[in-house]
C-alpha positions in Angstrom: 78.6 44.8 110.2 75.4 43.3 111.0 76.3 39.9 110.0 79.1 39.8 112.1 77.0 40.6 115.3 76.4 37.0 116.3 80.0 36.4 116.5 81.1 39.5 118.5 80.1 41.4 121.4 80.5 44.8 119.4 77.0 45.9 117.5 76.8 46.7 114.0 78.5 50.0 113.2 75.7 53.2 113.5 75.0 56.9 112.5 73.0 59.0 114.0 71.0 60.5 111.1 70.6 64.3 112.7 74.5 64.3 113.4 74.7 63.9 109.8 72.1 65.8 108.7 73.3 68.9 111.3 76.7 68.7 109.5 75.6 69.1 106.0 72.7 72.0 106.7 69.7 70.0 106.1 66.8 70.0 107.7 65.9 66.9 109.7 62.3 65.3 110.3 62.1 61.9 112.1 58.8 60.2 111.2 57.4 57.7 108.9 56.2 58.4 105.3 52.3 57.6 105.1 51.6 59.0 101.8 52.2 60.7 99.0 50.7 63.3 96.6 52.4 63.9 93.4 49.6 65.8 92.0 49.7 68.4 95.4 53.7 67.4 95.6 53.2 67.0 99.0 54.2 64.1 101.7 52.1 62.8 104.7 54.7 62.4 107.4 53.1 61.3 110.9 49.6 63.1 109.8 51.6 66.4 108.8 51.8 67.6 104.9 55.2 68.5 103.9 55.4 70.2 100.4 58.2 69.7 98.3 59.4 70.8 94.9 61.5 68.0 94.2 61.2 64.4 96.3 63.3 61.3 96.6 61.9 58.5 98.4 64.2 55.5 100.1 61.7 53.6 102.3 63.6 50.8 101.9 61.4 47.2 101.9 59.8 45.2 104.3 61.3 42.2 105.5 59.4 38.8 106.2 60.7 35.1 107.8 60.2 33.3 104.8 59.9 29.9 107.1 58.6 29.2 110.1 61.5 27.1 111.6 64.3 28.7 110.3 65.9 31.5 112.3 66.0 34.7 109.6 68.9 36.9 109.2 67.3 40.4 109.4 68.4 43.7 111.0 70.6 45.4 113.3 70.2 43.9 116.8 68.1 40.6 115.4 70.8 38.6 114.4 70.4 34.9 115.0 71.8 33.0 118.1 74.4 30.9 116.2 75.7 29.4 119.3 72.9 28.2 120.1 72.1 26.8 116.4 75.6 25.4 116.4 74.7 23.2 119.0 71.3 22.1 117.7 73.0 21.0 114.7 75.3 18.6 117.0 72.3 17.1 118.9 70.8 16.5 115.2 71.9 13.1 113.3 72.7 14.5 110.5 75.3 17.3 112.5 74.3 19.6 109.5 73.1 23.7 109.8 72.1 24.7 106.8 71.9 28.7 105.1 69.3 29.3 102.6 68.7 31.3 100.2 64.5 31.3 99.5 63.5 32.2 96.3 63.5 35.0 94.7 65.9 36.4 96.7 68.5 38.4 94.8 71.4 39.5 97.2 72.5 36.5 98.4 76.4 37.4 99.9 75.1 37.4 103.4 74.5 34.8 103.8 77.8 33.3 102.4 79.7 35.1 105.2 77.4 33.9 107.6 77.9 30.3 106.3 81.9 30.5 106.7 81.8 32.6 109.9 79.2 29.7 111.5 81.9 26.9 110.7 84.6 28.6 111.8 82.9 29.2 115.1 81.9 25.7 114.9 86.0 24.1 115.2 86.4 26.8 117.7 84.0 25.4 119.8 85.2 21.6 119.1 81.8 20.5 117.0 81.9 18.2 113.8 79.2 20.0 111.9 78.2 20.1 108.5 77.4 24.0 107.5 75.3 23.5 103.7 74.5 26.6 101.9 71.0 26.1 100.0 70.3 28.2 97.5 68.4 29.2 93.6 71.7 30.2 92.2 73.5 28.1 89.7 77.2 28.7 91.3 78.2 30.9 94.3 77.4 34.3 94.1 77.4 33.9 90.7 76.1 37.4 90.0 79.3 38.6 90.0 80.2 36.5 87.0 82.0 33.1 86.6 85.1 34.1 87.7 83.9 35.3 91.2 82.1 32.5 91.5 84.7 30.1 91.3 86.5 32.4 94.1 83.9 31.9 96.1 83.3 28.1 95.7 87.3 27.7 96.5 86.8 29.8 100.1 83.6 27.5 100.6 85.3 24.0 99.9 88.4 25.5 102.3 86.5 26.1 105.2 84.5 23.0 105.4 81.1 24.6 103.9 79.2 22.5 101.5 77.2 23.9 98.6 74.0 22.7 97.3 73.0 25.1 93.9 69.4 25.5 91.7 67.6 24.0 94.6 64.6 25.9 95.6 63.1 25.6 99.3 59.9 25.9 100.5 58.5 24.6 103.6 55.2 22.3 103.8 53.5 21.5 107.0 54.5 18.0 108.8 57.5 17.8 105.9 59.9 20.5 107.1 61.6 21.7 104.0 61.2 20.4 101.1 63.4 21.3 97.8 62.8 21.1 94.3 63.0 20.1 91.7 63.2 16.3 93.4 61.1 16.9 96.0 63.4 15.9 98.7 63.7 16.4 102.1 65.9 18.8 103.5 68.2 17.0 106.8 69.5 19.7 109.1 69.4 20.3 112.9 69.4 23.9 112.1 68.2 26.5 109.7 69.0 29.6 108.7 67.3 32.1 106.0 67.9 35.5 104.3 64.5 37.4 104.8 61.8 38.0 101.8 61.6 41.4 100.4 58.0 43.1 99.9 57.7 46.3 98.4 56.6 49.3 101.0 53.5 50.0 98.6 53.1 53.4 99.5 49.7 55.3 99.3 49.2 57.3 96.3 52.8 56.2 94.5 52.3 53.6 91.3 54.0 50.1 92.5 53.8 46.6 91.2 52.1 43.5 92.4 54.9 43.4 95.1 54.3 46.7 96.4 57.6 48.4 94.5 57.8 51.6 92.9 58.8 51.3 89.4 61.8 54.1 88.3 63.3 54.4 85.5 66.8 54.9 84.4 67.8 58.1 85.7 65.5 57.0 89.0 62.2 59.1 88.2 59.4 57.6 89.5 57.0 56.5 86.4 54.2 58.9 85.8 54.9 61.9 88.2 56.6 65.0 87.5 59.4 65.7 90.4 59.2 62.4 91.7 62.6 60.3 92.2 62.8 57.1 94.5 66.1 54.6 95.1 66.7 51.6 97.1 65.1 48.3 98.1 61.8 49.7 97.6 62.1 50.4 93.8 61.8 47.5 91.4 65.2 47.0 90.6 65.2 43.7 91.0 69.1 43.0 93.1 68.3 44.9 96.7 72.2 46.1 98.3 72.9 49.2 99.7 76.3 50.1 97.0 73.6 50.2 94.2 70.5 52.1 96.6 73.5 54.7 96.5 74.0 54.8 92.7 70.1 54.9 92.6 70.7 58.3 94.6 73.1 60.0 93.0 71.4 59.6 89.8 68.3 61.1 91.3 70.8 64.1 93.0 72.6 64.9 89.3 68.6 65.3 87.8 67.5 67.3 90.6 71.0 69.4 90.4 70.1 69.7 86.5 67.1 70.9 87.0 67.7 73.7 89.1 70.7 74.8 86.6 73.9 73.4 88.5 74.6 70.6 86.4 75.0 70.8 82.9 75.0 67.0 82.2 73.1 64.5 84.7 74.3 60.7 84.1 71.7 57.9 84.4 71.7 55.2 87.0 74.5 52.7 85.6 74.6 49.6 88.1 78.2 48.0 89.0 77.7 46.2 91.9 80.6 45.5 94.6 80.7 43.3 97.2 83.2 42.5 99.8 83.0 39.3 101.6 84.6 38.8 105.0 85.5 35.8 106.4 87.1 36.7 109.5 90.7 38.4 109.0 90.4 38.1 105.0 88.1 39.7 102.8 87.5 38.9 99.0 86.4 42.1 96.7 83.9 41.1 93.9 82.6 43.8 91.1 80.6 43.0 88.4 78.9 45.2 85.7 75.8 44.3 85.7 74.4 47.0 83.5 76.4 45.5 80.8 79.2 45.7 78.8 81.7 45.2 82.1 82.8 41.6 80.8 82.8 38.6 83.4 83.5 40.4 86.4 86.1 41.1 88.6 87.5 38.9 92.1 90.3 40.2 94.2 92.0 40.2 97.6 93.1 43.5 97.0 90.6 46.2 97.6 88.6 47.4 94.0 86.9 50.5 95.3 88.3 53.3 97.6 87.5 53.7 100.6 87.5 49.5 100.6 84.3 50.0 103.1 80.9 47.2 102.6 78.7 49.8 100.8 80.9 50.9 97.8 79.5 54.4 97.1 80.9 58.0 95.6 79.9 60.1 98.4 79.1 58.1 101.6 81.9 56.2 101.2 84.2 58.9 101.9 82.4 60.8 103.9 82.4 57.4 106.5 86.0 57.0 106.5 86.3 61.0 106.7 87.9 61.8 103.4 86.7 64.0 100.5 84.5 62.1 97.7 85.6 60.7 94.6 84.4 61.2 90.9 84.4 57.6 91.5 84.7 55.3 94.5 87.9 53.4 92.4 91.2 53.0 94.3 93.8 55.3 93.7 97.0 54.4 92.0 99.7 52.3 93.9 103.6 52.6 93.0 104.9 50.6 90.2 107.5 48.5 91.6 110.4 48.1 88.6 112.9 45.8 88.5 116.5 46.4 86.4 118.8 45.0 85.9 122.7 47.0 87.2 125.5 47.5 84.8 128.5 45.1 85.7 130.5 48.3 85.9 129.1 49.4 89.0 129.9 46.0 91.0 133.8 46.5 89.3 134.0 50.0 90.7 134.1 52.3 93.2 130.7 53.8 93.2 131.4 57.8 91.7 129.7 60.9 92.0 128.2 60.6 89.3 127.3 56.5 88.8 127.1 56.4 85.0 130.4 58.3 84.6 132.0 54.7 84.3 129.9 53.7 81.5 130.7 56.7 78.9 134.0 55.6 78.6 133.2 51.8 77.5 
């Protein structure tokens, strides 16, 4: 897991893409998307033109430091030193490392684990810090509803991390960062940010001001025929792998409709799930947030199957090596029963057949 990379000598868990590829009989083409032609339905991959009858793009976004003197949590092998922050904190006055959120960020749960993991690290290495999670967000990941939330708040208070909601950073030169509304100051020997997304504003694919292509429900790229895209680099507007994956199925079931093997393709329906690790323990948040999924859902028992990070139907499995689900829900535990035993069996010698003593009362 990426974010636990500063805290470990192991890397990030990887795949190589033509293993996969090899395994499932599809073709594989390393290279970078330059641009694309829905009118011609072809691709510009490192100055070649590959046609296609059916596309789905998953570019992903660009990431960006959204301050200059924060260290920014980004990809595999460019995780921040958080030693070495820990111990800038210490040298600061104000012993405080604080973990922002910028705005317009909208999955924030990184950053939460990194917060808890930094001030556990922080007793283990005998410092007296203050870890402060900054952040838009009225209460802690409180996409996942008001219930999660409070879950979340309860781990953060435990472990010593402090929380400072609807405060919105931005960074002015000669003032450090500043936070609004209030306009004041933020005091910290050390600073640590969630990158800014920007859209990968492909040539010849509609996108917004942002650079993201805009899909619709069943993840069809607006305005051209064939066209499907999922991910960070579509509009929708929270950016996490579990809900790239829905994004892709949805575009797999149209494509599979259209060529006659499915009779009924579902749309993109988003429940997003999130497991956050703090260490040993791990909490497992769901929300709905299509709709009609009520407050959310926050357990220490696993809600999907396999209980990996990236909650999806078919990857999920196929990581953990198991068959895919018509749904990545856990499956059904035992029901543990209790009852109550007849007096009669404590009064007598236990019989053949143990309810023998009872048709004679």
């Amino acid at each position: 897991m990426i974010v636990e990379e500063p805290f470990s000598l192991t890397p990030a868990e990887r795949h190589d893409l033509a293993g996969i590829t090899a395994e499932l009989g599809v073709r594989f083409v390393r290279g970078s998307v330059a641009a694309v032609d829905p009118a011609a339905r072809t691709i510009s991959v490192e100055g070649e033109s590959m046609a296609y009858d059916a596309a789905v793009i998953c570019v992903g976004a660009r990431m960006r430091a959204p301050f200059r003197r924060a260290a920014t949590l980004t990809g595999p092998g460019e995780a921040p030193a958080v030693n070495e922050l820990l111990a800038q904190a210490t040298e600061h006055p104000s012993r405080r490392i604080a973990f922002i959120v910028p705005p317009g960020v909208t999955w924030t749960l990184p950053i939460y684990e990194l917060a808890m993991m930094a001030a556990r690290r922080g007793r283990e290495l005998g410092y007296a810090l203050e870890p402060v999670i900054v952040t838009p967000e009225s209460g802690p990941l409180i996409m996942f509803g008001p219930t999660a939330s409070s879950r979340v708040y309860e781990l953060l208070r435990a472990r010593g991390v402090s929380f400072l909601p609807a405060s919105y950073a931005r960074e002015e030169d000669g003032e450090g960062i500043v936070l609004s509304p209030g306009g004041n100051h933020l005091d910290a020997g050390a600073l640590v940010a969630l990158p800014l997304l920007e859209g990968p504003g492909l040539d010849g694919l509609p996108h917004d001001g942002a650079g993201f292509i805009p899909i619709d429900e069943r993840a069809r790229v607006r305005g051209c025929e064939s066209l499907y895209a999922a991910g960070d680099g579509t509009t929708f507007p929270i950016k996490q792998g579990g809900l790239a994956t829905q994004q892709a199925d949805a575009a797999a079931e149209q494509i599979a409709a259209r060529l006659g093997c499915l009779s009924d393709p579902r749309p993109f329906h988003p429940v997003l799930r999130g497991k956050l690790i703090v260490g040993e323990e791990s909490l497992h948040l769901r929300a709905d947030v299509g709709g009609g999924g009520g407050e959310g859902v926050a357990s220490d028992d696993y809600l999907w199957w396999p209980p990996h990070k990236v909650g999806a139907r078919y990857l999920g499995p196929w990581l953990a090596g198991e068959e895919p689900h018509a749904e990545p829900e856990p499956p059904r535990r035992p029901l543990e029963v209790e009852v109550a035993l007849p007096r009669a069996w404590h009064r007598e010698p236990m019989a053949l057949d143990p309810y023998a003593s009872l048709s004679r009362d």
